[in-house]
C-alpha positions in Angstrom: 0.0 0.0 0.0 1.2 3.3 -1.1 0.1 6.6 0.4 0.4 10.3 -0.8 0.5 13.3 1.1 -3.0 15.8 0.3 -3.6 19.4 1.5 -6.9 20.6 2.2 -7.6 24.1 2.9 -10.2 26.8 3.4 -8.9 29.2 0.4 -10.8 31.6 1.1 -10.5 32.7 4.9 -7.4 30.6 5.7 -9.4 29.1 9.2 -8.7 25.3 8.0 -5.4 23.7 7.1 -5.0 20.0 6.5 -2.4 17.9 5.7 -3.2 14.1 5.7 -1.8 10.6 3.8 -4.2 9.4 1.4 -3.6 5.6 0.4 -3.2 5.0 -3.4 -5.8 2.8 -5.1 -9.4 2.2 -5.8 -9.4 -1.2 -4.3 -11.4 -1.9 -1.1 -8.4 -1.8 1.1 -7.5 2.0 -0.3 -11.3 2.3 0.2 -11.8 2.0 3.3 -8.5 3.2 5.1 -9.3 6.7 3.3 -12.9 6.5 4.4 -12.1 6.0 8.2 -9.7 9.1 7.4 -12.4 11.5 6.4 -14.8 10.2 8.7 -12.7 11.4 11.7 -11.5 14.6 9.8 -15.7 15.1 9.3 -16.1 15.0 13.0 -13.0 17.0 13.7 -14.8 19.6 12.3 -18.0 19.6 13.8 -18.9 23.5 15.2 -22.1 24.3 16.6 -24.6 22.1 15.9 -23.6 18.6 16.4 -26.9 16.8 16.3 -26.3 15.4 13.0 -23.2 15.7 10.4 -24.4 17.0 7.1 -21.0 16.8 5.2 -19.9 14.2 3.6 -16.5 14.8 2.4 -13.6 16.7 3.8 -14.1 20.2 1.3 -18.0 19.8 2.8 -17.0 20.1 6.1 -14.3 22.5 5.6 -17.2 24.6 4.4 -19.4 23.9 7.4 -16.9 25.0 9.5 -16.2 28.3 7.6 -19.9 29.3 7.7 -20.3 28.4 11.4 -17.4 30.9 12.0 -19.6 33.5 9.3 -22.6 33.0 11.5 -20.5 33.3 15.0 -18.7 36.3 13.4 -22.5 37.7 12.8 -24.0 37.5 16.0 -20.3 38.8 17.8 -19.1 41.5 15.4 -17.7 43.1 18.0 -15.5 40.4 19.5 -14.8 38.1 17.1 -11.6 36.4 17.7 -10.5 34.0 14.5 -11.0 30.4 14.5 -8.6 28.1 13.7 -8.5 23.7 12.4 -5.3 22.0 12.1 -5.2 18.4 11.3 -2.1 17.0 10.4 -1.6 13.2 9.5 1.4 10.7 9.7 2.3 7.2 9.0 4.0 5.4 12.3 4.3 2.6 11.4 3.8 0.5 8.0 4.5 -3.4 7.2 2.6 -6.0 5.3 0.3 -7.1 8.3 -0.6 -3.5 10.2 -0.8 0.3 9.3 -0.3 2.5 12.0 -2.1 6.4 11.4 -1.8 9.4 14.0 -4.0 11.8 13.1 -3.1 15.5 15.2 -5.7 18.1 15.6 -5.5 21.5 17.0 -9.2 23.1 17.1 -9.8 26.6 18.4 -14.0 28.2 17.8 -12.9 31.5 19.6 -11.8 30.0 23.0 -8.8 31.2 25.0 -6.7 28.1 23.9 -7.2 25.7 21.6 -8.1 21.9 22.1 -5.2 19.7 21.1 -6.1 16.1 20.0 -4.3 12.9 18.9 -6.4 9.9 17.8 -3.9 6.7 16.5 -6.0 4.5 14.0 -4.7 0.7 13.3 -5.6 -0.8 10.0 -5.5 -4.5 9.0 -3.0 -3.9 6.0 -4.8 -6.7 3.9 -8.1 -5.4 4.4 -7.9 -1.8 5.4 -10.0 -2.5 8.1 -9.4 -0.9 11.5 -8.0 -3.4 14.1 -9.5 -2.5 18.2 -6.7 -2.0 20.6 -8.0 -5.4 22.7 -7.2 -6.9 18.5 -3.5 -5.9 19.3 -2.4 -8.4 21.6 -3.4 -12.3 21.9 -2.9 -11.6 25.9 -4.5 -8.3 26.4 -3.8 -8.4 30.4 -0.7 -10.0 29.9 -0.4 -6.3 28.0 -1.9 -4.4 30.6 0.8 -6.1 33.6 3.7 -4.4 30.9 1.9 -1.2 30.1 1.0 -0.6 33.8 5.6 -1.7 34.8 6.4 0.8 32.1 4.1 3.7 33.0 5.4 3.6 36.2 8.9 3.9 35.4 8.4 6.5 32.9 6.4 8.9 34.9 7.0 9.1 38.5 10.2 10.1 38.4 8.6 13.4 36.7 6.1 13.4 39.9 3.2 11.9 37.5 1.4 9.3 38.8 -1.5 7.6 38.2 -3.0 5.2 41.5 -2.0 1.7 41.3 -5.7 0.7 41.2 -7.1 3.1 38.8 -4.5 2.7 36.3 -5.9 2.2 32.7 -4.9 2.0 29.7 -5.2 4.9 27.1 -7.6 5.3 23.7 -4.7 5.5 21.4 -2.2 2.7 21.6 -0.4 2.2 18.1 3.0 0.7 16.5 5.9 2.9 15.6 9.7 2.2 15.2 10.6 1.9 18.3 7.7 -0.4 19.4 4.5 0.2 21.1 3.3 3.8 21.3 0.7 4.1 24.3 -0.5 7.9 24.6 -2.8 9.9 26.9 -4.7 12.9 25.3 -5.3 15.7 28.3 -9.0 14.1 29.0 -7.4 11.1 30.0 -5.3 11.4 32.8 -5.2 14.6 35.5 -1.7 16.1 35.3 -0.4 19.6 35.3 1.0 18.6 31.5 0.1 21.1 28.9 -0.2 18.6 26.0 -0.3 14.8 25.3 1.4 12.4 27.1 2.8 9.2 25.8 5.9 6.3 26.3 6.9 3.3 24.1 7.3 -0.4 24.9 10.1 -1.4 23.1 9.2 -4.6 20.5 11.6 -6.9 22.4 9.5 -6.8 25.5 6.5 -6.7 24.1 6.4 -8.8 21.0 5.4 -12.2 23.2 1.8 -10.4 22.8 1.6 -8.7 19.3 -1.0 -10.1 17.0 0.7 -8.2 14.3 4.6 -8.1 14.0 
């Protein structure tokens, strides 16, 4: 599988900026690996309403986003301070058996800061299909005993901690070079951190439990 890098943008106003892989092809692995792509990217930019989304590709809902700010900008015209979408994509991790996506947005609708997120999507490289975290591992608490050892070393020494018995583990777990990427968006986990947090399992003490090597 192939990918190419594709820029979406809101010409016009300059609020929405996206740079994302788009996998090569028009067979149903290509299919459906760029359809989970937009999907999220559709969500991502979701402002006001969010009963139902009306777009259906990514230029749709770049444009709903640029007239939500139109009709903000309308009923504030005195305080109006600019929006702003950022979604950047990025291959991890690639082999014959597992694709590995990050997808990194930054979303600000006139707040004081915006809201950073990172979502990791695992694909079945022969169907395209998205693989659940439990899908990872043939021993998932086998997993969780190593996660659990490794977030403990990584963190306390930098006074973050996370109670013995409350300890879980994150949305986003995905593969990388270096091995298993676990990370923590800021909804996750109660630290003083002003961004993601994240640590890697290295392959050789974790490959016992991979389900895709």
């Amino acid at each position: 599988m192939t990918f190419q890098e594709s820029h979406f943008s809101s010409d016009q106003n300059g609020l929405v900026d996206i740079n994302i892989p788009v996998a090569q092809g028009e067979d149903s692995i290509a299919t459906s690996i760029n359809a989970t792509i937009e999907k999220h990217i559709i969500y991502e930019l979701l402002a006001g309403e969010t009963e139902g989304i009306n777009a259906n590709t990514i230029q749709e809902s770049i444009a709903g986003f640029s007239k939500e700010y139109s009709n903000f900008k309308n009923d504030f015209p005195d305080n109006t301070p600019l929006w702003e979408a950022q979604i950047d994509g990025d291959i991890m991790f690639q082999s014959e058996a597992i694709i590995s996506i990050a997808l990194t947005s930054y979303i600000n609708t006139g707040g004081a800061q915006g809201i950073l997120h990172i979502s990791i999507y695992n694909f079945n490289a022969q169907t395209g299909k998205t693989i659940l975290n439990k899908d990872l591992f043939n021993d998932y608490d086998g997993f969780f005993k190593i996660a659990k050892m490794y977030y403990q070393k990584e963190f306390e020494s930098e006074g973050i901690s996370m109670e013995s018995e409350k300890f879980t583990l994150p949305m986003n777990i995905g593969y990388s070079t270096e091995g298993i990427l676990l990370l923590y968006n800021m909804n996750e986990i109660n630290t003083f951190s002003k961004g993601p947090l994240d640590f890697t399992i290295p392959y050789s003490a974790i490959s016992y439990y991979l389900n895709y090597q």
